[in-house]
N, C-alpha and C positions, 0 to 999 in steps of 0.2 A: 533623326530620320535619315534611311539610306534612299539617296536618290534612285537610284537602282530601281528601290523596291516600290515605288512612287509612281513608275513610268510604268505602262502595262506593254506585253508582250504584241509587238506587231502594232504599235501605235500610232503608225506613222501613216498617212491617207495622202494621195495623190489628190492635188489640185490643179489651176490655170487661174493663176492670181490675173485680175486688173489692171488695165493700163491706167494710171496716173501723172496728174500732172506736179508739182510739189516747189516749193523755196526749196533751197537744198544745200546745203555745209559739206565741202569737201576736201579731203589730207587723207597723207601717208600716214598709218597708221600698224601697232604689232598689238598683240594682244596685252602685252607687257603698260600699253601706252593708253590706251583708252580707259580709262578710270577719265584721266583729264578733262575730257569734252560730254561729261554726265556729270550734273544735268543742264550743263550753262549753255550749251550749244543749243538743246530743246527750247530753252525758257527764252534765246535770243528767238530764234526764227520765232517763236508765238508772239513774242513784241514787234517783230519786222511784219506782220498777217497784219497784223492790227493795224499798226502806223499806214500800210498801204490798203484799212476796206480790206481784205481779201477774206473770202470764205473758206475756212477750213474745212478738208471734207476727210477726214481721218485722222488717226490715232500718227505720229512720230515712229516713223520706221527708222532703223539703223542698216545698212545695205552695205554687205561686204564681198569685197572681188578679192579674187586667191589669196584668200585666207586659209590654212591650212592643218593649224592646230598647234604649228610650233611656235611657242613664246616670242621669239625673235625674226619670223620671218614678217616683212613687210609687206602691205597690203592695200588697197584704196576704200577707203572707208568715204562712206555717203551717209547723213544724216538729213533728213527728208521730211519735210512736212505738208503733206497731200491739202491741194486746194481748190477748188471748184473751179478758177478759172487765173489763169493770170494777167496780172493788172498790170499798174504802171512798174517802170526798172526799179529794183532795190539795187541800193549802192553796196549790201552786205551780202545779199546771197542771190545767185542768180535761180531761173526758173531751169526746171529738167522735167520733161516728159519722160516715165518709166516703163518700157515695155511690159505687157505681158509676160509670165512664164510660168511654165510647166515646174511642178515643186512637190517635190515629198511636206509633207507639213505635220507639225504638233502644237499641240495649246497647252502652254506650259503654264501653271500655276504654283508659284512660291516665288521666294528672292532673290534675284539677281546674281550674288556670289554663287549659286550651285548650278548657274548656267554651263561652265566648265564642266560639271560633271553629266550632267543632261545631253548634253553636244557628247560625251562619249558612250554616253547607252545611245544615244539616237543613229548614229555614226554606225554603232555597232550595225544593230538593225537595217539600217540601209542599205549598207553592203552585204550583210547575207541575205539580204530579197535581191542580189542582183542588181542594184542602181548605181549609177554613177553620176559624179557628184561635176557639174559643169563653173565651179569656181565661183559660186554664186551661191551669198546664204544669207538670207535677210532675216531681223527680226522687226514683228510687228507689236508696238508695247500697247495691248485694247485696253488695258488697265494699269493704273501707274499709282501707288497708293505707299509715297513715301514713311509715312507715319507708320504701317505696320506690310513691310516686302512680302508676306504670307500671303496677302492677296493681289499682289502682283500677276496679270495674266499677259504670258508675250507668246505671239503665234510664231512659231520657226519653220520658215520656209526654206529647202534644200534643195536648190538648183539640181534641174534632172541634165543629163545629155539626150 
């Protein structure tokens, strides 16, 4: 299957994502590096929800600041797990409230390794509609279904200026 041919023409819908409050996991990070913190960083914060009562109220976003596309360049990576409300301190991950933003977005369905190539038809698209991209590109994983990554469903949100 060519990613390409997968993603339809002009796929991309403007939204104004949710302010959220979230546990949150945060490093430097390159595109080269994050294999590493999948999926042991998700599976802590869901243990740290717990240990503290907290109410999950969403899917484990991955939230990245200028990132850029080059292998090597570094970045701030945020791993974030949305919660109704926050409770007593964790000793492992602090709380962050996440603004709203304004985002080109796509609902991506397959697995994970052809996200590289998805990020480059999406990319394409965006800049021939004229957008520009404000360093800011979050994924949201609605569906996580390690047994078979084909149904895998991650919303990518593309920070507007």
């Amino acid at each position: 299957m060519t990613t390409q041919l997968s993603i339809p023409e002009n796929a991309l819908s403007i939204q104004e994502t949710v302010l959220f409050t979230a546990l949150t996991f945060t490093t430097r990070a390159t595109l080269r590096t994050l294999a590493q913190y999948a999926p042991s960083v998700a599976e802590n914060l869901y243990r740290e929800a717990n240990r503290l009562n907290l109410n999950v109220a969403g899917p484990v976003q991955w939230i990245y600041t200028g990132v850029n596309g080059d292998e090597t360049n570094e970045f701030q990576l945020e791993i974030a797990l949305p919660i109704a409300q926050a409770g007593e301190p964790s000793a492992k991950f602090p709380y962050k409230t996440f603004p709203s933003f304004r985002c080109a977005t796509y609902s991506y369905t397959g697995p994970w390794g052809d996200l590289l190539g998805v990020y480059d038809v999406l990319f394409s698209q965006f800049y021939r509609n004229g957008y520009q991209n404000n360093g800011y590109v979050r994924e949201v994983y609605t569906t996580v279904d390690l047994e078979d990554q084909e149904n895998c469903v991650t919303e990518i949100q593309i920070g507007l200026v």
